[in-house]
C-alpha positions in Angstrom: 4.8 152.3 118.4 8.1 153.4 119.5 10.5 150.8 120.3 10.4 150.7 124.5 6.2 150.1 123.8 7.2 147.4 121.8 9.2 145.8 124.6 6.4 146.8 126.9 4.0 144.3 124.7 0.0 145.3 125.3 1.0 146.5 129.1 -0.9 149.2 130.5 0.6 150.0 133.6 3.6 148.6 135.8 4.9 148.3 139.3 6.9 150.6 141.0 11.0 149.4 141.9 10.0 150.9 145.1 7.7 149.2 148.1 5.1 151.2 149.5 4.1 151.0 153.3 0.9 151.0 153.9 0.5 153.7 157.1 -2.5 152.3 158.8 -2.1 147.9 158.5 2.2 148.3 157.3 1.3 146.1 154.2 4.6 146.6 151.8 3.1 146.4 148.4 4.7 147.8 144.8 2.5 151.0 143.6 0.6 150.6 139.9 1.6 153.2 137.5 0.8 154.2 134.1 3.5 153.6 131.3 3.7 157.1 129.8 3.4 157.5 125.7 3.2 154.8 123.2 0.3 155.9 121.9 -1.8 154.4 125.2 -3.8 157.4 125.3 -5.9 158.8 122.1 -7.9 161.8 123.8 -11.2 163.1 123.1 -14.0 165.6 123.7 -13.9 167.7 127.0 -16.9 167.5 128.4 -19.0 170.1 130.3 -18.2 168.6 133.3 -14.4 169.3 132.5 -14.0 165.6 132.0 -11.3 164.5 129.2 -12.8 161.6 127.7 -11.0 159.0 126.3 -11.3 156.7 123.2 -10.9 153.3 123.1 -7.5 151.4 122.0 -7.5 149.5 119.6 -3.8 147.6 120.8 -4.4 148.6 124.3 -8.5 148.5 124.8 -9.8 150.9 127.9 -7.5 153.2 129.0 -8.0 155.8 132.0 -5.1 157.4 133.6 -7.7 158.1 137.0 -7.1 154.8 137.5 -3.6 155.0 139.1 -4.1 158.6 140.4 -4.6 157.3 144.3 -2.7 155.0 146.2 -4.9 152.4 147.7 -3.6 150.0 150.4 -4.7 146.2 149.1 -5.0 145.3 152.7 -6.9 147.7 154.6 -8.0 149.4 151.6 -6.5 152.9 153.3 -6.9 155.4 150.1 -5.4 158.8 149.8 -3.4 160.7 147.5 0.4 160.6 147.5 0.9 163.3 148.7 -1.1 162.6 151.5 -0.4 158.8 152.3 1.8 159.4 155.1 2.3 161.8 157.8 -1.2 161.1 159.8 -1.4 162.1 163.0 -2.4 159.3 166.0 -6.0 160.3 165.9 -6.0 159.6 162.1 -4.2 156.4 162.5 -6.4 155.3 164.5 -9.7 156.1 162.9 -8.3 154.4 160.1 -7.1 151.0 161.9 -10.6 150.7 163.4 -12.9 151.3 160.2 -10.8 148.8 158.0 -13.6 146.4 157.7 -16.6 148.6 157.6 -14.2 149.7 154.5 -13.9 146.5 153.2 -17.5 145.5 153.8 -18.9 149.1 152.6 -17.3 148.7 149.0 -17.9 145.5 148.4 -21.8 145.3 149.0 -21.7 147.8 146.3 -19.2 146.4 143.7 -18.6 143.1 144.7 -15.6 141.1 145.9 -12.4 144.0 145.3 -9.0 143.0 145.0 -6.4 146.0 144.7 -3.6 143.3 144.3 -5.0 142.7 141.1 -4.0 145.5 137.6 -6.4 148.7 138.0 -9.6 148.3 135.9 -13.0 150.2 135.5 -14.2 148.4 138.8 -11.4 148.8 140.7 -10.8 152.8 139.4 -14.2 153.4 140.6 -13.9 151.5 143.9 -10.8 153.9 144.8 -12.3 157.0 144.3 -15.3 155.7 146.7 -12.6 154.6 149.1 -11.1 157.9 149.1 -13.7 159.7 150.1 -14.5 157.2 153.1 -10.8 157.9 153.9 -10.9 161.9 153.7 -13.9 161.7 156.3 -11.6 160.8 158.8 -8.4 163.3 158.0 -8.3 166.8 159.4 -8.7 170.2 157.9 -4.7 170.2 157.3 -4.7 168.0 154.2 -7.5 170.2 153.0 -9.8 167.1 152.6 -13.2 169.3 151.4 -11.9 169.8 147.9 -10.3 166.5 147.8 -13.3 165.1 148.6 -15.5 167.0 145.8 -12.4 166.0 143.0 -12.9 162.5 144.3 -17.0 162.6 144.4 -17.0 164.4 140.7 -14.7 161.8 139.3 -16.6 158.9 141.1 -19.6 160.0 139.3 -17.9 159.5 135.7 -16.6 156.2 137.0 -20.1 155.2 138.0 -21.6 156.9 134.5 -19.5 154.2 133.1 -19.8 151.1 135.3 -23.6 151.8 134.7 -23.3 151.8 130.9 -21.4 148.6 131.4 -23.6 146.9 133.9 -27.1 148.5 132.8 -29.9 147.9 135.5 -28.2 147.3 138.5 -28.4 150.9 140.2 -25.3 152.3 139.7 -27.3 155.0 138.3 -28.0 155.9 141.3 -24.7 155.8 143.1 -23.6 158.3 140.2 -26.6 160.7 140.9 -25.5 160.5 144.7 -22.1 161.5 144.2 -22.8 164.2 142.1 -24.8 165.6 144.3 -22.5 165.2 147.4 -19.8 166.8 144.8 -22.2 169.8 144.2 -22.2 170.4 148.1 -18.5 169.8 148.4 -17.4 172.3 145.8 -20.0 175.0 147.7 -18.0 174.5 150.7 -14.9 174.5 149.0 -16.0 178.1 147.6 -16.7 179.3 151.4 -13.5 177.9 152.7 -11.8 179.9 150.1 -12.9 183.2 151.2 -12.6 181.7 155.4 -9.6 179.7 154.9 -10.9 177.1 157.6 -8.7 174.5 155.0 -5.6 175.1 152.9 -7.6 174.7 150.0 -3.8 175.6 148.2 -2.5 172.6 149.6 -5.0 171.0 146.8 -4.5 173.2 144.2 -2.6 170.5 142.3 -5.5 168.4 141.7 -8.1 170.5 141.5 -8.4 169.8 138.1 -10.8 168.3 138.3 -9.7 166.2 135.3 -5.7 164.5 135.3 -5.7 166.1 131.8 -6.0 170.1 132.5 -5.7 171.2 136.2 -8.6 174.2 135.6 -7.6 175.2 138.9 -9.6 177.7 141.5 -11.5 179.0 138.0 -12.8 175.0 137.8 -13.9 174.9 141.1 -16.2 178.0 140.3 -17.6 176.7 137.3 -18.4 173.2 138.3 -19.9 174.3 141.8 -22.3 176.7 139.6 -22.7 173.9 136.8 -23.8 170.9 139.3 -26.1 173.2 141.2 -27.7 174.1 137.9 -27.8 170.3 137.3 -29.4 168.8 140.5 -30.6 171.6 141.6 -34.2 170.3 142.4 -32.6 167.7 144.7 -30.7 170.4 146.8 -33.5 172.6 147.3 -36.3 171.7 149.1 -39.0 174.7 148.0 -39.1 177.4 145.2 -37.6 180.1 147.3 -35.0 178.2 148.6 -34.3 177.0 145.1 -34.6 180.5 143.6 -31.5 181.8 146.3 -29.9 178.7 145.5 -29.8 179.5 142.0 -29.2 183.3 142.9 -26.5 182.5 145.2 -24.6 180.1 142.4 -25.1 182.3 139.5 -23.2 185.6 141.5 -20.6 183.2 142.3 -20.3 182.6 138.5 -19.9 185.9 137.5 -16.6 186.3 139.2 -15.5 183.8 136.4 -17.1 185.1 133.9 -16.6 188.2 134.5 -12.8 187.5 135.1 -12.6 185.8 132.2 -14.4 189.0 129.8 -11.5 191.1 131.9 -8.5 188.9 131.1 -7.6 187.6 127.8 -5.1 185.0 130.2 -8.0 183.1 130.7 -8.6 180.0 128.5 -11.2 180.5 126.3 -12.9 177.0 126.5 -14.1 177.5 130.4 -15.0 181.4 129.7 -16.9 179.9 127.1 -18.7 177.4 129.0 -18.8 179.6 132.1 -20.8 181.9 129.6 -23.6 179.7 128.4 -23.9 178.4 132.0 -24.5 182.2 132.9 -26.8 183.1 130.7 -28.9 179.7 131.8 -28.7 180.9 134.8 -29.9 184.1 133.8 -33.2 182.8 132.4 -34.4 180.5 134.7 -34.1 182.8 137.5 -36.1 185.4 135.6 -38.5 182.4 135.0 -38.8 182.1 138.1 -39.4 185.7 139.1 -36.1 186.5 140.5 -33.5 189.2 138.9 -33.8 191.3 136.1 
């Protein structure tokens, strides 16, 4: 470990010099960041969800840099991300002021009593991304809040994967399966809204990602919208046909990246790769299914 980890001790994460004012309730509180290097973070496999996965620490135990990505108000429990924490508009505001408990009440019937006060852990990483998305319901389309809310659903659901292998039998299964499932329809709307432009989906190009570790960009938002209607895709159709133009629908979309990504040797290999097996999955159970040949 370099020297400054050494003076840092075991510490994960510190508190921002600078207060923070919450918007919505005015609470002044010190932001939690992660300390940067000192061998904190030992990465893994990518997974075909575009998730970076992590390994455990042997000096510093679990570490997960989503866990500082949003700033969460300990108070009212207001979530956004920086870059959107301030600058609502008097509808917003208000929204926000009035649904403070329901926040509160919402996120702990599901994870218990949460206190934001306290260092970021699993619990509370997972209870921010929930949060978020409550808060996005209520901003308008000029923060771009459809893809935000997607990034925030996807990552949810790998919080929740984990909480659930933590805390096995107590249905956060099924909160998982629910948020990937609301991702998989936030990411098809994201895909409209960038051909209407009814959002500034660029104003979320910076965390599109929809990993901290590699921002995939507008090529990750085509390949997980195809990959998590290939994955729950039974759940978002209701018949055969509908399922069949689902599927028909999502692989087209697909082939813009994989097609792009045949045309262009700029493209990284890894998600052309992916983006290729995906396709040709798609491929065969539509022809399963009696669709095209």
């Amino acid at each position: 470990m370099t020297a400054s980890a050494l003076a840092q001790g075991k510490k994960i994460s510190f508190r921002n010099k600078e207060d923070t004012v919450c918007p919505i309730c005015s609470e002044v509180h010190q932001r939690e960041s992660m300390f940067q290097g000192g061998g904190r973070l030992i990465a893994g496999k990518l997974t075909q969800e575009l998730r970076r996965l992590y390994e455990k620490n042997k000096k510093f135990g679990r570490v997960s840099p989503n866990d500082y990505v949003l700033n969460v108000c300990p108070r009212c429990l207001y979530t956004a991300f920086p870059k959107d924490w301030s600058g609502l508009d008097a509808d917003e505001l208000a929204k926000l002021r009035e649904s403070a408990e329901i926040r509160r009440k919402n996120i702990e019937s599901i994870m218990g009593p949460t206190d934001f006060y306290q260092e970021r852990n699993l619990i509370l990483g997972a209870a921010s991304y929930l949060l978020a998305i409550e808060c996005y319901q209520s901003r308008k389309v000029t923060v771009a809040p459809t893809p935000k809310k997607a990034v925030c659903a996807v990552r949810g659901a790998w919080y929740f994967d984990d909480v659930n292998t933590e805390f096995p039998g107590m249905g956060y299964d099924k909160i998982r399966d629910l948020l990937y499932q609301k991702s998989a329809g936030w990411y098809t709307d994201t895909m409209e809204i960038m051909q209407s432009g009814s959002e500034p989906v660029d104003a979320a190009s910076y965390l599109l990602g929809p990993d901290t570790d590699k921002n995939w960009g507008f090529d990750g938002v085509i390949y997980l919208s195809a990959y998590l209607t290939m994955k729950f895709k039974e759940e978002l159709a209701s018949d055969a046909a509908s399922k069949l133009n689902l599927l028909i629908r999502a692989k087209r979309t697909l082939s813009r990246l994989y097609g792009s990504g045949k045309a262009s040797k700029s493209k990284p290999s890894v998600i052309i790769d992916m983006a290729k097996e995906l396709y040709d999955e798609y491929n065969k159970i539509i022809e399963e299914m009696g669709g095209e040949k």
